[in-house]
VOGU-3710 file (C-alpha; in Angstrom, 3 decimals, decimal comma):
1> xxxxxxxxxx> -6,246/67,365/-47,213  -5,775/64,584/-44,997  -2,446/62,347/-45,899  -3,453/58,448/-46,642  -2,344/56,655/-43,252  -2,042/53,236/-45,161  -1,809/52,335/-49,141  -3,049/48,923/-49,363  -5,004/46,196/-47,505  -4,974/42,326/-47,584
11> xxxxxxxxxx> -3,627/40,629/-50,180  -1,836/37,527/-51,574  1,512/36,500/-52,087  3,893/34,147/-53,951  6,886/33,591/-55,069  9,617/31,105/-56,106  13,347/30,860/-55,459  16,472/28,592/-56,698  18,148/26,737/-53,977  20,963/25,642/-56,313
21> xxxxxxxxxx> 23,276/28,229/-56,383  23,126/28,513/-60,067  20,549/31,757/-60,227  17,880/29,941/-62,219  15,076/32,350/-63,870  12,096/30,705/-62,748  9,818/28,493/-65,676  8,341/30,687/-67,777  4,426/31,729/-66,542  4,760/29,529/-63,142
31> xxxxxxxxxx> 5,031/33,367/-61,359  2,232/34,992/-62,787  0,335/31,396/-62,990  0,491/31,382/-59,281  -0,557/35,063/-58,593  -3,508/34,234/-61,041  -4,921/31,714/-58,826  -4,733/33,710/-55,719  -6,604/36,841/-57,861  -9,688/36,787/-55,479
41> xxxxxxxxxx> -7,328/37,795/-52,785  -6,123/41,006/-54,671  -8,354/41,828/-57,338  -7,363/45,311/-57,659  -3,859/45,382/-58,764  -0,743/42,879/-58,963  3,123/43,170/-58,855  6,274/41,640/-59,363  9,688/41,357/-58,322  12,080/38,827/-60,623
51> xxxxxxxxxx> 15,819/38,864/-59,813  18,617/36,527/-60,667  17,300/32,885/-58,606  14,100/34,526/-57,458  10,340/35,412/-58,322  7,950/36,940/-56,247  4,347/38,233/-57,347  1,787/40,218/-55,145  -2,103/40,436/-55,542  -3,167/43,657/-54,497
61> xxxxxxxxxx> -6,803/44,566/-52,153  -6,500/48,213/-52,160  -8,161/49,665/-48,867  -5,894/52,300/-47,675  -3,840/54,567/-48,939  -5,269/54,133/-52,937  -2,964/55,377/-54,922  0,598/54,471/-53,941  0,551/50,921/-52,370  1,717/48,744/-55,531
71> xxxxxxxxxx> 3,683/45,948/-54,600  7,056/45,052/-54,110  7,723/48,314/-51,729  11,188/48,705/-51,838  13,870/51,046/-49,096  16,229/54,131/-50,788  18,371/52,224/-52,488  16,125/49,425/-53,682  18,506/46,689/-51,746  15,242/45,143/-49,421
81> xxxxxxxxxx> 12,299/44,342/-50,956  8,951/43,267/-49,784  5,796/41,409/-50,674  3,455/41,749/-47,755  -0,109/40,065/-47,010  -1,614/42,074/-43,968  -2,263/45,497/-42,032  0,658/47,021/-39,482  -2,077/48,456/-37,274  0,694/50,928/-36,013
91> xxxxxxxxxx> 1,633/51,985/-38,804  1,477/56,358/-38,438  3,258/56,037/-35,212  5,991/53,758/-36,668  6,914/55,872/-39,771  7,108/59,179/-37,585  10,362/56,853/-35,830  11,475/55,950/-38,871  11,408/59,042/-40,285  13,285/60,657/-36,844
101> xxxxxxxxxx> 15,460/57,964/-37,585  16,078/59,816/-41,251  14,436/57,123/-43,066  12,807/58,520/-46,252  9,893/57,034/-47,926  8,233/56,872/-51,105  4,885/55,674/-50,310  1,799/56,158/-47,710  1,682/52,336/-47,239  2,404/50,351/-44,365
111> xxxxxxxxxx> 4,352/47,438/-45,929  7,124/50,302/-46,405  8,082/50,270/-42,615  9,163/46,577/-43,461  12,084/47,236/-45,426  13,348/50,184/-43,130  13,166/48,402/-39,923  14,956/45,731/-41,359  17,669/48,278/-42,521  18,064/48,823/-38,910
121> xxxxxxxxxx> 17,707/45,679/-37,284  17,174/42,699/-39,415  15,873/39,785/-37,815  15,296/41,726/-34,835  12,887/43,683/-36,002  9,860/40,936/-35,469  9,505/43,146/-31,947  8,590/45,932/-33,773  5,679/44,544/-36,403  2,078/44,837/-34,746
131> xxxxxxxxxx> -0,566/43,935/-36,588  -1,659/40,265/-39,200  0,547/39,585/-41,765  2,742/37,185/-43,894  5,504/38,793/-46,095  8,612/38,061/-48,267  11,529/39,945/-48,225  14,546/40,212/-50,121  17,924/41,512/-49,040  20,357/41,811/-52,206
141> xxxxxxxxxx> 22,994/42,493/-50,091  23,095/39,681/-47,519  21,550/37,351/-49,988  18,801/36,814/-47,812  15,509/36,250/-47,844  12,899/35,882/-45,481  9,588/34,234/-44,980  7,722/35,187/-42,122  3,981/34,705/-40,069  2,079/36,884/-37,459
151> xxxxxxxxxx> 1,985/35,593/-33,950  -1,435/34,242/-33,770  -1,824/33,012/-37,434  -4,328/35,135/-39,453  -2,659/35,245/-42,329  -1,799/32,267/-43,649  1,973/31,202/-45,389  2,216/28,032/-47,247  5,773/27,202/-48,405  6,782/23,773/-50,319
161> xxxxxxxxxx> 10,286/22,225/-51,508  10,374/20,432/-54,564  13,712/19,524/-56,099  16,019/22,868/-55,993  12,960/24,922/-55,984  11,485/26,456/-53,015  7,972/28,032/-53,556  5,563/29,919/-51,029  2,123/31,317/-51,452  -0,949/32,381/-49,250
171> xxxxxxxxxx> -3,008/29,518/-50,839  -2,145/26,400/-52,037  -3,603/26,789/-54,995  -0,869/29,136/-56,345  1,499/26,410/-55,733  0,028/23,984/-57,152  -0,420/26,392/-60,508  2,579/26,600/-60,337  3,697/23,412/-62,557  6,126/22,654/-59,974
181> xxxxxxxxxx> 3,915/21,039/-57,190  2,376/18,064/-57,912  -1,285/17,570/-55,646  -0,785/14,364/-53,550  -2,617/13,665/-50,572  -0,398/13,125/-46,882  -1,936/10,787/-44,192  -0,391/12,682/-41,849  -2,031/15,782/-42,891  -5,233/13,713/-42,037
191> xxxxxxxxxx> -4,687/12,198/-38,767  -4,148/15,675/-37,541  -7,570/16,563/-39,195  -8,995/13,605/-37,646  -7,429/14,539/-34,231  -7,523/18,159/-34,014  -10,885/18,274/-36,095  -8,743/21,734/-37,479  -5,661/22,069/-39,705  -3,327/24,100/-37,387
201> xxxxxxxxxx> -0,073/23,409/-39,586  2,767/22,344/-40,032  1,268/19,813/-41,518  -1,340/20,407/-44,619  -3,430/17,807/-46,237  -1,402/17,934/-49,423  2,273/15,902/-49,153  5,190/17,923/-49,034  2,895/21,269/-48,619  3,970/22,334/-45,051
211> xxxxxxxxxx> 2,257/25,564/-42,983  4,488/28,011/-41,833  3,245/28,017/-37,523  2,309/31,202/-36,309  5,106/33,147/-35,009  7,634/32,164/-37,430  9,478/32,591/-39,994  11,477/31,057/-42,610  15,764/32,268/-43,568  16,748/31,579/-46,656
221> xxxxxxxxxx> 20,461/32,391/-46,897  21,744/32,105/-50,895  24,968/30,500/-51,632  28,269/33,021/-53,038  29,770/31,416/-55,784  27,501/28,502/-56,895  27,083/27,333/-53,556  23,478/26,120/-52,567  21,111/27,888/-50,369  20,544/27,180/-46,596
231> xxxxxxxxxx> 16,725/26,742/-45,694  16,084/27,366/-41,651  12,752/27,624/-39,507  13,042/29,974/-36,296  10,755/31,268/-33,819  10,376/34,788/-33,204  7,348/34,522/-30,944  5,287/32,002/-28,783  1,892/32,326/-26,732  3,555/33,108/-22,974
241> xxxxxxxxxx> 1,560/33,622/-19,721  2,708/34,010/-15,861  3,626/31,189/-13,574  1,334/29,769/-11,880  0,643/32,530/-8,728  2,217/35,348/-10,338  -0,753/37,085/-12,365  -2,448/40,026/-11,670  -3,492/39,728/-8,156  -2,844/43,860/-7,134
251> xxxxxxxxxx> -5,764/45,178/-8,861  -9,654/44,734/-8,529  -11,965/43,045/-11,259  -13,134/47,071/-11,538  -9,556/47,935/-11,636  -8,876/45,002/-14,407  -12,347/45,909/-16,261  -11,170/49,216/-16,721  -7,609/48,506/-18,191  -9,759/45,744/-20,481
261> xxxxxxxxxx> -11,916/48,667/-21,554  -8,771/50,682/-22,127  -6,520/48,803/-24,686  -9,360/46,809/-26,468  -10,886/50,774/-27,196  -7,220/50,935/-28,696  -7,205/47,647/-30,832  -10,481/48,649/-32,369  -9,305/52,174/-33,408  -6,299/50,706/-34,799
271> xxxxxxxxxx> -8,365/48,105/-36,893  -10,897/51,248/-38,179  -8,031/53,013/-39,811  -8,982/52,178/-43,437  -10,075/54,660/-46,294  -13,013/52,594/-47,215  -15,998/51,932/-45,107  -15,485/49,222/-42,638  -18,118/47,152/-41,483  -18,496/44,179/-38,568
281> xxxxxxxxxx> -20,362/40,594/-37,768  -22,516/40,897/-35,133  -23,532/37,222/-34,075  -25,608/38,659/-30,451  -22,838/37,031/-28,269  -20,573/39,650/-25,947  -17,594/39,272/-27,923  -18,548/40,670/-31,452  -21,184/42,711/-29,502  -18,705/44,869/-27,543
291> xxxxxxxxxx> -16,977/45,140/-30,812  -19,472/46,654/-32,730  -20,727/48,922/-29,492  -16,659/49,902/-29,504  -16,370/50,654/-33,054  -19,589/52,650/-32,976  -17,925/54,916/-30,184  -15,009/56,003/-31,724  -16,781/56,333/-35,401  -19,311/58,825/-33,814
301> xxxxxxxxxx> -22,154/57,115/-35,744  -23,692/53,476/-35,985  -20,989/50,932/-37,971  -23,034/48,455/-40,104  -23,367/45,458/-39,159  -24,039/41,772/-41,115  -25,532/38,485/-39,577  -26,118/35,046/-40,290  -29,537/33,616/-39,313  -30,468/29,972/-39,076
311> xxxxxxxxxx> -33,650/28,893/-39,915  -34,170/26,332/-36,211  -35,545/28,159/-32,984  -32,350/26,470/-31,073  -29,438/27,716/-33,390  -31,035/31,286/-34,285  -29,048/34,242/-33,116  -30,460/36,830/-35,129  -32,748/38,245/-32,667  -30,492/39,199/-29,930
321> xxxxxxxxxx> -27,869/40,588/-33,028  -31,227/42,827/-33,768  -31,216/43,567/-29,689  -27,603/44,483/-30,276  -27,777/46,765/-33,750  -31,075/48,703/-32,142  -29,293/49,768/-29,191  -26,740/51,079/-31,339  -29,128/52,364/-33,946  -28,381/50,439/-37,184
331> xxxxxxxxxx> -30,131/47,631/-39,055  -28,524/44,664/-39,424  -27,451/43,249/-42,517  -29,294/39,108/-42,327  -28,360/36,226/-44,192  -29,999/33,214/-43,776  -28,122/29,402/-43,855  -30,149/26,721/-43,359  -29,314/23,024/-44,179  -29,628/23,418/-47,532
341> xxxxxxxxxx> -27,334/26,666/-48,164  -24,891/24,233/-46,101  -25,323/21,719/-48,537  -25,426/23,950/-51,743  -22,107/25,734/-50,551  -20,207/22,726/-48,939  -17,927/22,097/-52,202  -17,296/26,080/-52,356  -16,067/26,214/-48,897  -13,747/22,904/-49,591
351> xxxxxxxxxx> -12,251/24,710/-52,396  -11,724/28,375/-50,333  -10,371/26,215/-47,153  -7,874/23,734/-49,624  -8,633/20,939/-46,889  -11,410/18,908/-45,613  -13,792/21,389/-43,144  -15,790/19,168/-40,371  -17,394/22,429/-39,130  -19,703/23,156/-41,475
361> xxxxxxxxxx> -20,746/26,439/-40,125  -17,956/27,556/-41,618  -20,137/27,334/-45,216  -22,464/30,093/-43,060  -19,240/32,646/-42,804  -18,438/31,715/-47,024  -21,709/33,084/-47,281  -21,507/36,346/-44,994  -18,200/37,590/-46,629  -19,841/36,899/-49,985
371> xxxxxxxxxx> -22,767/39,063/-48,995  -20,285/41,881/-47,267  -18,645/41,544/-50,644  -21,866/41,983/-52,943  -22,903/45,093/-50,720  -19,303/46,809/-51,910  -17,428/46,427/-48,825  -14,039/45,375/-47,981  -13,058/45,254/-44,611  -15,238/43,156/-41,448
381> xxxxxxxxxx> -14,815/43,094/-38,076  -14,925/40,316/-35,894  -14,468/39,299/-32,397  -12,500/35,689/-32,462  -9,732/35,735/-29,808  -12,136/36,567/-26,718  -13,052/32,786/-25,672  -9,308/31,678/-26,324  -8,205/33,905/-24,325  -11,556/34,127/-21,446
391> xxxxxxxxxx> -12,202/30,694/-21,368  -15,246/31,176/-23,504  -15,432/27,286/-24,612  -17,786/24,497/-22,677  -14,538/22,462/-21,964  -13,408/24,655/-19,816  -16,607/24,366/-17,751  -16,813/20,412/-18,138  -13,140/20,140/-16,427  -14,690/22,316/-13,707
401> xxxxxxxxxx> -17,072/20,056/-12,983  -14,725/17,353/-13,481  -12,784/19,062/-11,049  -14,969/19,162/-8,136  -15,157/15,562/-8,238  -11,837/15,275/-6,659  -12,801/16,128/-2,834  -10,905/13,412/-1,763  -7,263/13,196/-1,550  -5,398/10,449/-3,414
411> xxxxxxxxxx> -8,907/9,258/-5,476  -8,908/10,589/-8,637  -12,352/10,139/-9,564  -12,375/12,972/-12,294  -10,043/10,895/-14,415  -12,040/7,682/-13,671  -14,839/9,649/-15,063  -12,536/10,993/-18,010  -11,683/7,091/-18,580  -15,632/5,845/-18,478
421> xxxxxxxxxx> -16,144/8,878/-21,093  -13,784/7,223/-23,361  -15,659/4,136/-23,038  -19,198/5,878/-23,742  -17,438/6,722/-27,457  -17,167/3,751/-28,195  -13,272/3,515/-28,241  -10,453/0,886/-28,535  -9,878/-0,716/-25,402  -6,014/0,936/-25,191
431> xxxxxxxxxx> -7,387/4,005/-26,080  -6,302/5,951/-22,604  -3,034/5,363/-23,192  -3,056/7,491/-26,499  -4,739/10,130/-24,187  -2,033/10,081/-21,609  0,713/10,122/-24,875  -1,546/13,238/-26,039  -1,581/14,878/-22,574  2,469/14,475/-21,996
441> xxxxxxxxxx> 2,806/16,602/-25,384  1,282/19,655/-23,957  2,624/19,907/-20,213  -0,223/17,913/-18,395  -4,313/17,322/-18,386  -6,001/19,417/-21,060  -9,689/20,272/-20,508  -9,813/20,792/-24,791  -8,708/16,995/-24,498  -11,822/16,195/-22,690
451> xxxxxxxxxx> -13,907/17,057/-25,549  -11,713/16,606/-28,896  -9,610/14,488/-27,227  -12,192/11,743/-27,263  -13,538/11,858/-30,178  -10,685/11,773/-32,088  -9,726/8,176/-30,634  -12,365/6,403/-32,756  -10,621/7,039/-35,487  -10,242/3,136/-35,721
461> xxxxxxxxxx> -14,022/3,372/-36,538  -13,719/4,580/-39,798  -9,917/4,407/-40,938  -9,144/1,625/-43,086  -6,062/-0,835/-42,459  -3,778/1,083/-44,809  -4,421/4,758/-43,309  -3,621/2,879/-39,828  -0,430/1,807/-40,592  0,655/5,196/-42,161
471> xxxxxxxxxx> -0,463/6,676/-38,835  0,361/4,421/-36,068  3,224/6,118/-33,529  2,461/9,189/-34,734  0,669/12,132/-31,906  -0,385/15,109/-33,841  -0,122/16,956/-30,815  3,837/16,174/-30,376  3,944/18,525/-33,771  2,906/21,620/-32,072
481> xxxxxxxxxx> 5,225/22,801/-30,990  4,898/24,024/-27,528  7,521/24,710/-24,835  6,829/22,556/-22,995  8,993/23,834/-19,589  6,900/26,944/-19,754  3,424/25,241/-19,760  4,014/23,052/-16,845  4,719/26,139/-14,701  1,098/28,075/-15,850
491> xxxxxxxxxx> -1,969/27,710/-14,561  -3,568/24,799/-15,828  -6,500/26,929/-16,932  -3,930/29,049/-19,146  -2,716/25,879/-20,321  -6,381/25,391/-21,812  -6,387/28,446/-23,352  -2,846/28,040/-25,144  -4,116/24,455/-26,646  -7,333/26,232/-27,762
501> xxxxxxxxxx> -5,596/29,034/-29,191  -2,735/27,103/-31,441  -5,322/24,289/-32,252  -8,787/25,768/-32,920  -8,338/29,451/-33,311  -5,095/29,379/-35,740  -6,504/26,049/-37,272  -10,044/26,510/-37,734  -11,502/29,958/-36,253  -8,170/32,021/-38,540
511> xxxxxxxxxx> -8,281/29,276/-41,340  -11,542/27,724/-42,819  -13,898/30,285/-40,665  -11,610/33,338/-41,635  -9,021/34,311/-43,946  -10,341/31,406/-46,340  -13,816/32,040/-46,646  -13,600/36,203/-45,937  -10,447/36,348/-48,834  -12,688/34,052/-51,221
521> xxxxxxxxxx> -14,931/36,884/-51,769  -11,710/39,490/-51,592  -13,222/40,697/-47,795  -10,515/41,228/-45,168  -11,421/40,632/-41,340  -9,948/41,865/-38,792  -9,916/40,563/-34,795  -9,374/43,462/-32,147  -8,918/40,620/-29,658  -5,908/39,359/-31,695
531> xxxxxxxxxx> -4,135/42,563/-30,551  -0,995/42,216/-28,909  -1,363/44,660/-26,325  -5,037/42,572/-25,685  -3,734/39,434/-25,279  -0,683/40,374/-22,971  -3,260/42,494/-20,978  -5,222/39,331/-20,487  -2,580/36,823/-20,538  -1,542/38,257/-16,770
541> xxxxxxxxxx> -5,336/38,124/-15,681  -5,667/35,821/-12,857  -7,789/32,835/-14,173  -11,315/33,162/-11,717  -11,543/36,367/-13,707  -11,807/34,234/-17,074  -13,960/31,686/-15,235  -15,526/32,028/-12,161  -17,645/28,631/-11,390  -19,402/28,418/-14,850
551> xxxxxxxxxx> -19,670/31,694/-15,588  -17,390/32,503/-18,995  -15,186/35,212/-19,454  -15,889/36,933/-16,457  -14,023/40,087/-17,245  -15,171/40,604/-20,348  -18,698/41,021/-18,929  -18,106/43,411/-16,265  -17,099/45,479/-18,880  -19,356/45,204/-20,978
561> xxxxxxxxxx> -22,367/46,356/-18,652  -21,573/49,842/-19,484  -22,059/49,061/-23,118  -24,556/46,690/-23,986  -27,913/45,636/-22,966  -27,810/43,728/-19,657  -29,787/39,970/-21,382  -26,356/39,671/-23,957  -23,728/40,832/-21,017  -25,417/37,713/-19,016
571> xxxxxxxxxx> -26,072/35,139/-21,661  -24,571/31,765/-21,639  -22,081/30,714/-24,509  -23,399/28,831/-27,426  -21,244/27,151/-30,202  -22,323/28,242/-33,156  -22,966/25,385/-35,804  -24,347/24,558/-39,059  -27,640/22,571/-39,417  -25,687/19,934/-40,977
581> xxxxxxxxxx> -25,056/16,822/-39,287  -24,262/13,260/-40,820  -27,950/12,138/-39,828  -28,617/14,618/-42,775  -26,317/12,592/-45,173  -28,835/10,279/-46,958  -30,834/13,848/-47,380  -28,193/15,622/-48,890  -27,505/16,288/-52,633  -26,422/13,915/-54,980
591> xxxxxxxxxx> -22,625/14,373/-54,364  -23,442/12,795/-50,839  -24,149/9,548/-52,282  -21,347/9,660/-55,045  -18,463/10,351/-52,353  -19,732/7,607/-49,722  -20,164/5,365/-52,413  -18,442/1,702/-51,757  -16,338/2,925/-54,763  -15,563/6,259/-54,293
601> xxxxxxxxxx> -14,419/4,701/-50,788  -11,904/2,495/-52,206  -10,603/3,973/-54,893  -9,233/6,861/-52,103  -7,993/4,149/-50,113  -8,416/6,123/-46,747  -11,380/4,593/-45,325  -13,777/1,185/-44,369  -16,536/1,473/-47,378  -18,345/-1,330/-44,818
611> xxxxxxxxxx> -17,859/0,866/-41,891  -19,008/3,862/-43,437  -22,151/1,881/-44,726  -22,663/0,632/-41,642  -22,776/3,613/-39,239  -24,763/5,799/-41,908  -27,386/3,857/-40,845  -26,682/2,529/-37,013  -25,892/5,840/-35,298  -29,444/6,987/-35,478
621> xxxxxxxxxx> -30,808/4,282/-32,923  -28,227/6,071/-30,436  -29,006/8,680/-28,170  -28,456/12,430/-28,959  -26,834/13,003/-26,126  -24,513/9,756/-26,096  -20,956/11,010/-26,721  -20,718/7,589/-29,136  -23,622/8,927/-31,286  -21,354/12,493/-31,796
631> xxxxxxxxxx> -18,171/11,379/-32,266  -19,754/8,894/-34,943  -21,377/12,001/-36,313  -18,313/13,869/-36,542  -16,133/10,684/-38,092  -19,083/11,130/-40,590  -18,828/14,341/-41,663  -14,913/14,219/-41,868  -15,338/11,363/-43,959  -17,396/13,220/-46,291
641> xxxxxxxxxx> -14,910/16,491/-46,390  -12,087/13,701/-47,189  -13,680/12,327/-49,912  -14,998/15,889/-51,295  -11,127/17,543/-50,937  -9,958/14,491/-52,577  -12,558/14,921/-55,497  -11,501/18,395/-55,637  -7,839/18,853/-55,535  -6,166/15,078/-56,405
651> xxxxxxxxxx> -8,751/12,772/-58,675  -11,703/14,154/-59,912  -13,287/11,033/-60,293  -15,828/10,449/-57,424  -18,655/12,417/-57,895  -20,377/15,047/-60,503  -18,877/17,976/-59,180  -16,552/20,392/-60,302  -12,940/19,406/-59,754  -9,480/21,694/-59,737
661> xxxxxxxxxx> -7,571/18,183/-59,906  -7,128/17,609/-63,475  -4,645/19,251/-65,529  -5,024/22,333/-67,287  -7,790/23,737/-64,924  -5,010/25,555/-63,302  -5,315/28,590/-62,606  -8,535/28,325/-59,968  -9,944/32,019/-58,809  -13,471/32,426/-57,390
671> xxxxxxxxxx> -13,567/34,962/-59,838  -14,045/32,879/-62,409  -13,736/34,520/-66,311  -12,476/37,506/-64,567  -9,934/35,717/-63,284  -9,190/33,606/-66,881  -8,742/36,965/-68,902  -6,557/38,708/-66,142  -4,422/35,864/-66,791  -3,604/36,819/-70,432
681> xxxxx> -2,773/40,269/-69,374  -0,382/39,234/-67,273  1,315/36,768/-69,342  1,306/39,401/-71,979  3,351/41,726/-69,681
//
């Protein structure tokens, strides 16, 4: 019989520690409060780990491995322990080392190679973990304990301070069940909505609620003696490419096609390793096309599939994912999102995200992983990662054409035309210099600036006087952390690709479109582009074979003419949205009304009621096309996902909706009763 390669699967995480020295138990029920709100994340099985000035709890999705994965995994001795959110892709080949190494273990899971690589070489074992993940471990000996991130951000870590406390979770909502946490909204949390039109962390929406950043991780050292803990953020890992001149120039784009072929066939066996059936999205683009026609190729047989369809001739995909699924011989899986699923589902996907979502096609991916869910599966995958890192995005085209404006030397006439774009929005008249601030904070021009960075400079339009002066000198994009020596000696094109990658794909693409909405309904997904041996394969590719004139990912599409039908290999990008724009506001349900009431307006505080009034109404006499009319379309909608995250998480007041904000609702699952009476078996235990 074959051995179990893995024993568990995506899960959730929590915990609380004492900073004071003095060994505190933690309050009695916060720990098992806060693993009860994260239940959908781990339905299958919990665990716990309470020690002198600690308390961590572990939801369990069971997908590998059944019978042995419980959680905390401990080494020999029991001295490191481990609560671990995630999949170590490499798992089979890493425990044969360890075991060469004489390491023993207990369990078929992967989480064990955690605590015996960090018997070996502590904090320098981050070069060893492949895979998505967020984890807490515990070293009795060194006192330690550390909080840590994957590289690109698919599993999130939220971590607050409060007092002496410390507290982490995978959701918010487990700290805020915990007692400890009280849910107050931060400003600055919102400007960076408002800039980034994503939540990339550190900062959250919630005061004092901070993301952990991709690639990090948190040391907590505990004091000897009564002495108080030492809290410290460090960075194991950060988003790298060649200078400028120094990619890949030896090989041929057949030569580079065939390496592409090559490791992304090895990231998709990797992510197929499960002992339940795994299925994938199929949206009838290249990227999740090649990685169902991959998946299908090393399974032998056709891998289900699920898409969304949307009810408009110019947004429906699901006749090329049909294209797709018959050439590999299955039916696809098709659920259908129109405006009014949007609507319907809105408030559910505020709740799964725990911050205001602007992109409401992210309510159409709520709805897949529920439906992946209802059909008794567990694991998805998807193909995120390939635009970030191919140029796949229409900004990257625009600042082409931008580009070629500049045939003269010494007239810049692309950023005259950048500067007359800024005025078409509708913008303050200083507004360029906050562009040039923005631009200094990440190593030069930014083609994602040409597009977000615009819009996000009417912000004026809709933020009251008080939400102004809690945000004026701040840049969002000064908190993200990029080295900024390194960028200014890549390619500016790879310098696109990094902002779009820590901005959009770890905020947005990882956040409300993925691990929220997929671990709502208890789904894991998993993105064979997110590889590491994928991105530092195409991290070295020189940039005409990511775009070549306005032809997207380039390489990707050589390849994929040996595996897909030639009309998907050749067709254009299209950003995939939600039939919900604010012209569809006055249409909506009756929450609309409530939350953009004059009222609701001011009793938040954060916006114009007059303004809002104002626009509802004006901005359809614009153009479609007029940049002005969409950024006033997008202010709209954020407005809306303020007001509807404030309803849901801090005062309950503004509309007749559901609302986690009061006390005593706590703890939240979308599980509902199953959720309420796995609560009372815990606290029993």
């Amino acid at each position: 019989m074959r051995r179990p390669e893995k024993g568990k699967g995506m899960c959730g995480i929590a915990g609380i520690i004492d900073l004071s020295g003095a060994r505190r138990s933690a309050p009695a029920g916060a720990i098992a409060a806060m693993a009860e709100a994260i239940y959908h994340r781990g339905p299958d099985e919990h665990g716990f780990l309470e020690r002198p000035g600690l308390a961590f709890a572990s939801r369990r999705l069971s997908i590998v491995g059944l019978a042995d994965g419980r959680q905390p995994i401990h080494n020999e001795d029991g001295s490191v322990s481990v609560v671990f959110n995630g999949e170590l892709f490499d798992y089979p080949e890493m425990r044969t080392e360890l075991e060469r190494r004489g390491h023993r273990f207990a369990t078929h899971c992967d989480t064990e190679l955690i605590p015996h690589c960090w018997e070996d070489d502590q904090e320098a074992f981050f070069a060893q973990l492949r895979g998505q993940f967020a984890f807490a471990l515990w070293d009795s000996r060194r006192r330690r304990i550390i909080l840590a991130r994957d590289r690109f951000g698919i599993c999130p870590l939220y971590w607050t301070q409060q007092g002496d406390w410390l507290l982490f979770a995978s959701e918010i909502k487990a700290l805020l069940a915990s007692g400890l946490v009280e849910a107050r909204p931060d400003p600055q949390g919102l400007n960076h909505l408002f800039t980034f039109y994503a939540l990339p962390g550190p900062a959250t929406c919630f005061a004092g609620i901070q993301l952990l950043p991709p690639g990090r991780y948190l040391r907590i050292q505990l004091g000897a003696g009564g002495e108080a803990a030492q809290v410290s953020e460090h960075l194991y890992w950060q988003m790298d490419f060649p200078d400028c001149g120094q990619e890949d120039y030896v090989r041929s784009g057949q030569q580079l096609a065939k390496h592409l072929e090559e490791v992304l066939l090895g990231a998709v066996t990797r992510r197929l390793r499960a002992d339940v059936p795994v299925v994938s999205y199929l949206s009838g683009g290249v990227d999740s096309s090649i990685v169902v026609a991959l998946a299908t190729r090393v399974r032998g047989e056709p891998i289900p599939t699920f898409t969304i369809r949307i009810p408009r001739p110019d947004l429906d995909e699901s006749a090329r994912a049909s294209l797709v699924a018959r050439h590999i011989g299955v039916e696809p899986v098709v659920v259908t999102c129109g405006q009014e699923e949007v609507l319907k589902n809105y408030a559910a996907l505020i709740r799964a995200a725990e911050g205001p979502v602007i992109d409401t096609s992210c309510a159409a991916l709520l709805m897949l992983a529920r439906e992946v869910h209802a059909r008794g599966y567990k694991v998805a995958l998807t193909g995120e990662g390939a635009d970030e890192w191919l140029a796949g995005y229409p900004w990257h085209k625009f600042n082409w054409l931008f580009s070629r404006l500049d045939f003269l030397p010494g007239l810049p006439l692309s950023q005259r035309m950048r500067r007359f774009l800024v005025r078409l929005t509708g913008a303050p008249k200083d507004a360029w210099k906050f562009v040039q601030r923005a631009q200094a904070a990440v190593g030069g021009h930014n083609a994602w600036l040409d597009i977000y960075g615009f819009f996000s400079i009417s912000k004026p339009r809709f933020f009251s006087p008080w939400m102004m002066k809690q945000i004026e000198d701040r840049s969002p994009y000064e908190d993200l952390g990029f080295n900024l020596d390194r960028m200014r000696r890549w390619h500016p094109l790879n310098r696109e690709l990094a902002m779009g990658a820590r901005v959009q794909l770890a905020g947005l693409l990882l956040n409300a479109k993925g691990d929220r909405v997929a671990m709502n309904s208890s789904v894991e997904t998993r993105y064979p582009f997110l590889d590491e041996a994928v991105f530092d394969f195409l991290a070295k590719v020189p940039p005409h074979w990511k775009l070549r004139g306005l032809r997207d990912k380039a390489l990707l599409r050589v390849m994929a003419e040996r595996w897909l039908p030639r009309s998907i290999v050749r067709r254009r990008k299209a950003m995939f949205r939600a039939p919900f724009d604010s012209f569809h506001l006055e249409h909506g349900l009756k929450y609309v009304g409530e939350l953009l009431s004059p009222e609701s307006l001011r009793r938040t505080g954060y916006f114009q009621p007059e303004a809002v009034a104002y626009w509802r109404k004006a901005f359809r006499h614009l153009p479609r096309w007029l940049p002005r009319r969409i950024s006033i379309e997008m202010g709209l909608v954020g407005v809306l996902a303020t007001q509807l995250w404030h309803h849901t998480f801090i005062d309950g007041s503004l509309a007749d909706l559901p609302s986690l904000a009061h006390k005593g609702r706590w703890p939240v699952s979308g599980n509902g009763q199953a959720a309420a009476g796995n609560l009372k078996m815990i606290s029993k235990r």
